[in-house]
N, C-alpha and C positions, 0 to 999 in steps of 0.2 A: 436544389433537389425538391421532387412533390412529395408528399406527404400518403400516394395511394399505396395502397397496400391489399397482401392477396390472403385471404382467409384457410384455415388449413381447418378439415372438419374432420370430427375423430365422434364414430355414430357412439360408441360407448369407452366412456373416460371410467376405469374403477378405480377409486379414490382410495389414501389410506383410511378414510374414515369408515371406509365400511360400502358410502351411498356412490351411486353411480351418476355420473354428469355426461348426462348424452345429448347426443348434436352439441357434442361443446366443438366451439370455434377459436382455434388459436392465429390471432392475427400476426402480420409480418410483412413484414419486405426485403425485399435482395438490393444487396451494389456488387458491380461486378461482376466478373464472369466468374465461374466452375472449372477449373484446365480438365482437361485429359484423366491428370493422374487422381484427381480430387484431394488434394493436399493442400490447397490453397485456402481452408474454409475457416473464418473468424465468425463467432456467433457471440452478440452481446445482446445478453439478456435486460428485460428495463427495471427502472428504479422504481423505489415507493411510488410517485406521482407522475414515474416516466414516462413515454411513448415512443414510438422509433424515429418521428423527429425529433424530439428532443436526442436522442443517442446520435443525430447525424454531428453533434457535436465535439464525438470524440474521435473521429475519423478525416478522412479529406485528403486531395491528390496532393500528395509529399507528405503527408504525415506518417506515421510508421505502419499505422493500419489504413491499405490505399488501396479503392478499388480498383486502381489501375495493374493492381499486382495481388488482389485478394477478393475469397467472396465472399460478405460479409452478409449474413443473416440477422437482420435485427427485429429480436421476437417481444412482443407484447406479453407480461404476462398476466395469468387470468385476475379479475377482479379490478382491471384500470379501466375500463369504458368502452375497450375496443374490442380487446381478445373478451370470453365470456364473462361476463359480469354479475351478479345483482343488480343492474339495471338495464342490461340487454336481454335476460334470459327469461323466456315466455316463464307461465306458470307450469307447474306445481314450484319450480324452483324459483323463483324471481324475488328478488327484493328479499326480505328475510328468511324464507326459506333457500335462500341460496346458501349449497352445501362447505363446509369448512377446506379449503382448498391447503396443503401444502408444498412445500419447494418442491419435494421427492415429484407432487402429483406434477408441477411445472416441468421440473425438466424430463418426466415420461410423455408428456404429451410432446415436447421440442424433440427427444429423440425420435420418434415418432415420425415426425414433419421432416427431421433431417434424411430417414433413410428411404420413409413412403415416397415423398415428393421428389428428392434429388439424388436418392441411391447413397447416400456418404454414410460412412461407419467409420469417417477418420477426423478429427478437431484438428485443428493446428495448437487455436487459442480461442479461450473463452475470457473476457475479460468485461469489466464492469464496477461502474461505483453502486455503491450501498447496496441496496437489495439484489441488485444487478450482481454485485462483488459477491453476492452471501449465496446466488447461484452457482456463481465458477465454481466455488470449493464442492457446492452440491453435487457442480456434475463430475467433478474429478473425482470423486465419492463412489457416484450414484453408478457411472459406469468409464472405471479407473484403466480400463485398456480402450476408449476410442479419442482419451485427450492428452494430447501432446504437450500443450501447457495450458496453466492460468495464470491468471494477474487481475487478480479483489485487487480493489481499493477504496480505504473508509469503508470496512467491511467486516464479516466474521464468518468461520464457521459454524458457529452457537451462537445463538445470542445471549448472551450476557444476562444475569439475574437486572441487573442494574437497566439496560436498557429496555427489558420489560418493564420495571416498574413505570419508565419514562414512557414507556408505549401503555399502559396502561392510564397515567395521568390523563395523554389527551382523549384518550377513548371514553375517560369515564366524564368529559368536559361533554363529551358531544352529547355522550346517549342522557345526560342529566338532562337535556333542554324536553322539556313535557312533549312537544311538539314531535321528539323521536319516536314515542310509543311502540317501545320495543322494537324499532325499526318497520314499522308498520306505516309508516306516517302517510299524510296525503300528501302535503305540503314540506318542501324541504327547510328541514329544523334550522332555520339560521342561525339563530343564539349559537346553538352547541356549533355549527358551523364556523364559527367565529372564535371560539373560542379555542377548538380545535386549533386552529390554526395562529391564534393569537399567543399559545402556552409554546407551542413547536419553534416559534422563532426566537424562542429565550433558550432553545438546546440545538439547532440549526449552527449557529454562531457560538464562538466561546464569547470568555468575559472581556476579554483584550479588544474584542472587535467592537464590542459596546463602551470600552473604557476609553478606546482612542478613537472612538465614532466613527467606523471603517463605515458604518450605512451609507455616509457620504459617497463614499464610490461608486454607490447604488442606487445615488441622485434622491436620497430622502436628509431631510433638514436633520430630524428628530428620530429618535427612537419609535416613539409613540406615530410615526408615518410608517417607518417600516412595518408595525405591528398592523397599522390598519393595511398598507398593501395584503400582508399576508391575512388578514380576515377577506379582504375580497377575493383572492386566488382562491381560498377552500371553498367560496360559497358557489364556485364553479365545480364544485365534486359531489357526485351522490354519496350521502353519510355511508348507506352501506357498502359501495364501492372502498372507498375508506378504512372499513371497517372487512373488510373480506382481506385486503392487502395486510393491513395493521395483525392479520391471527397469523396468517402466514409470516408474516415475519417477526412474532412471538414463539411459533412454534418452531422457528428454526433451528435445525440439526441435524448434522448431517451422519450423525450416526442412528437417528430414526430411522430405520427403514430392515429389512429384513437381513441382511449380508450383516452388519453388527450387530442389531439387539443393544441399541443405546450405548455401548463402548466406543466414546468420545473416542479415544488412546488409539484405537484399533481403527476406528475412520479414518485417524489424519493419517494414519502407519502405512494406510492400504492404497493412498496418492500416488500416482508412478507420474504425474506431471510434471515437468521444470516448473515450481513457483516462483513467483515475487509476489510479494505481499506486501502493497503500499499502504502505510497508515499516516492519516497526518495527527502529531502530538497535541491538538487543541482539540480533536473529536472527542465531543463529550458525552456518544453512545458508543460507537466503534473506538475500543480504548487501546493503544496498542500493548497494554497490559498481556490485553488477548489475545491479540495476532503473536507475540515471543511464547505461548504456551503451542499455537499452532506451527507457527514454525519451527519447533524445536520439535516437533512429530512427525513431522512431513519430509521425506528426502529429498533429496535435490532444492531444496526451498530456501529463500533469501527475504527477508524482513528490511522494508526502508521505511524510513523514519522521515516523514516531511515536513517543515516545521513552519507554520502559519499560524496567524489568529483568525484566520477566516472559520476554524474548526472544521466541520460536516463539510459544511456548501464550500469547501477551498475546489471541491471537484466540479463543482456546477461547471457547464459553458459557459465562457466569459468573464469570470470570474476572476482567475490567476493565470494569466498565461505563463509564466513561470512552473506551475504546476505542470501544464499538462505539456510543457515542453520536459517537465521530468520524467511524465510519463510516457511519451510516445519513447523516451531514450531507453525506459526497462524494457514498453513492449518490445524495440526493434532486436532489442538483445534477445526475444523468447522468438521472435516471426521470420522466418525466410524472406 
C-alpha cells in the first residue's frame, strides 16, 4: 500500500472553543470501492502518534475489515503532522497559537468529508485503538443515527481522572525543558523531547512486560534500550504537535458537546450502535474499570476483556497477533 493521501479542506472549522480553524485540511485516504447502496463504509479514525499508514495495519485482504468487500476511510486526525497541525498551519495560528482542538471538533470535520466528498450519511463501523477508540464512541455520540456500530479498543469514552494526570506527567516533562519557551521555541526542545517519551514507555507496557522482559520481543537487550528507542521516536515529533493531540485527548468526553450538556449517563444511553468494547486488563490508562461503567449504559453493548502483559501497545501492528486475530473475530461479528 502507498502512503499518498488526498487532503479534504473545510474554508471555516468553528470550534468548540469559541476560535475558528480556517483552511483547515483534514488528511486521508480511501481502500476500496463505495457499492451502490453505500453501506459498505468503515472509517478508522488515527491514534495518539498514528497516521493512515500506520492504521493500514489493522486491515488487509481476509481480514475482517477488507477492502475487497469494504470502503474504508482512514482519517488523519488534526494535530499529527498531516491533517492540520501546529506545524503545518501558516500564522496567525501556527506553532502555539494553534487553537485547542477537540474529539466533538474531529469528528465534525470527518462528518463533513464523509457527506461533502462521498455523499454517505451511513457508517457501517468505526473502529480504532486508543484515540482512534476514544473517536468511535465520539461519533456513536456525536451523531447516533448515521453509525451502525463501533468497536474501541484500549480506549474510553471520558478519559479517566487518572489517565490525565498520566497525560499530564509527560506534558509537564516536555514543556519543563527551557528550550520549549512556552512553545515558542526555535529549536526543537530535545531534553523535554526525550523525556517525553522516556516517562510514556513506563505506561505504554505494564509491569509484567518489564518483569519478564517482553522488550526482547522487540529486539532490545535492556530496558534502558527500549527507553532510548522511545527517546529517539519522540524526537521525530513537533512538541506542539504532541501537545495539540495530548489536550484533545485530555479533554475527552463525549458528553461535551451540546445534545447532553456534560451528562456522562445520558451520552452513553443515547448510542443506538452494536458495541464491543475491547479492553485489555494490563492497560494502565484505558482501565477496563471504565469501559464496564460504559458498557452498562450503552444498549446493545458487549465489553471483552483481553488478557496480556503487553498492556496499551498489546494493539500496536505486530505486536500480538493473537490479539488482533481476536479482534478481526469481534469486528466480523459487527461488519457485513
Amino acid at each position: 500500500m502507498t502512503s499518498a493521501h488526498h487532503i479534504f479542506n473545510i474554508e471555516k472549522l468553528d470550534l468548540q472553543s469559541g476560535e475558528v480553524l480556517h483552511n483547515a485540511q483534514l488528511a486521508y485516504k480511501t481502500y476500496g470501492t463505495l457499492n451502490d447502496a453505500k453501506d459498505n463504509v468503515v472509517v478508522l479514525p488515527t491514534f495518539y502518534t498514528g497516521s493512515h499508514q500506520r492504521n493500514e495495519g489493522f486491515f488487509g485482504q481476509g481480514r475482517a475489515i477488507d477492502p475487497a468487500r469494504h470502503f474504508i476511510v482512514s482519517v488523519n486526525m488534526f494535530g499529527n503532522g498531516i491533517s492540520s497541525s501546529p506545524s503545518n498551519t501558516p500564522m496567525p495560528l501556527a506553532a502555539a497559537k494553534f487553537p485547542q482542538i477537540t474529539l466533538y471538533d474531529n469528528i465534525n470535520a470527518q462528518q463533513q468529508l464523509l457527506a461533502s466528498q462521498f455523499g454517505i450519511d451511513r457508517i457501517a463501523l468505526v473502529t480504532g485503538w486508543s484515540m482512534a477508540g476514544c473517536q468511535s464512541f465520539q461519533w456513536a455520540a456525536q451523531y447516533p443515527d448515521q453509525v451502525d456500530a463501533i468497536l474501541p479498543f484500549c480506549a474510553s469514552a471520558k478519559t479517566a481522572e487518572h489517565n490525565w494526570v498520566f497525560l499530564e506527567g509527560v506534558k509537564s516533562a516536555l514543556q519543563a525543558d527551557a528550550v520549549f519557551d512556552n512553545g515558542n521555541y526555535r529549536l526543537p526542545p530535545a531534553k523535554g523531547l526525550k523525556a517525553f517519551g522516556r516517562i510514556y514507555a513506563g505506561w505504554a507496557f505494564s509491569q509484567t512486560f518489564y518483569r519478564e522482559k517482553m522488550y526482547r520481543k522487540l529486539g532490545f537487550e535492556t530496558a534502558e534500550a527500549l527507553l532510548q528507542d522511545w527517546e529517539q521516536d519522540h524526537l521525530n515529533w513537533d512538541a506542539n504537535d504532541l501537545l495539540c493531540k495530548l489536550s484533545s485527548w485530555q479533554h475527552a468526553d463525549i458528553s461535551q458537546q451540546p445534545r447532553y450538556n456534560g451528562n456522562f449517563e445520558q451520552a452513553l444511553a443515547a448510542i443506538k450502535a452494536r458495541t464491543i468494547i475491547i479492553a485489555c486488563d494490563n492497560d494502565l490508562y484505558f482501565r477496563p474499570e471504565d469501559n464496564i461503567i460504559e458498557a452498562n449504559h450503552i444498549d446493545r453493548s458487549e465489553l471483552r476483556i483481553y488478557e496480556s502483559a503487553w498492556g496499551h501497545c498489546v494493539a500496536s501492528p505486530g505486536n500480538s497477533p493473537d490479539f488482533h486475530q481476536f479482534l478481526d473475530l469481534a469486528i466480523a461479528e459487527l461488519l457485513p
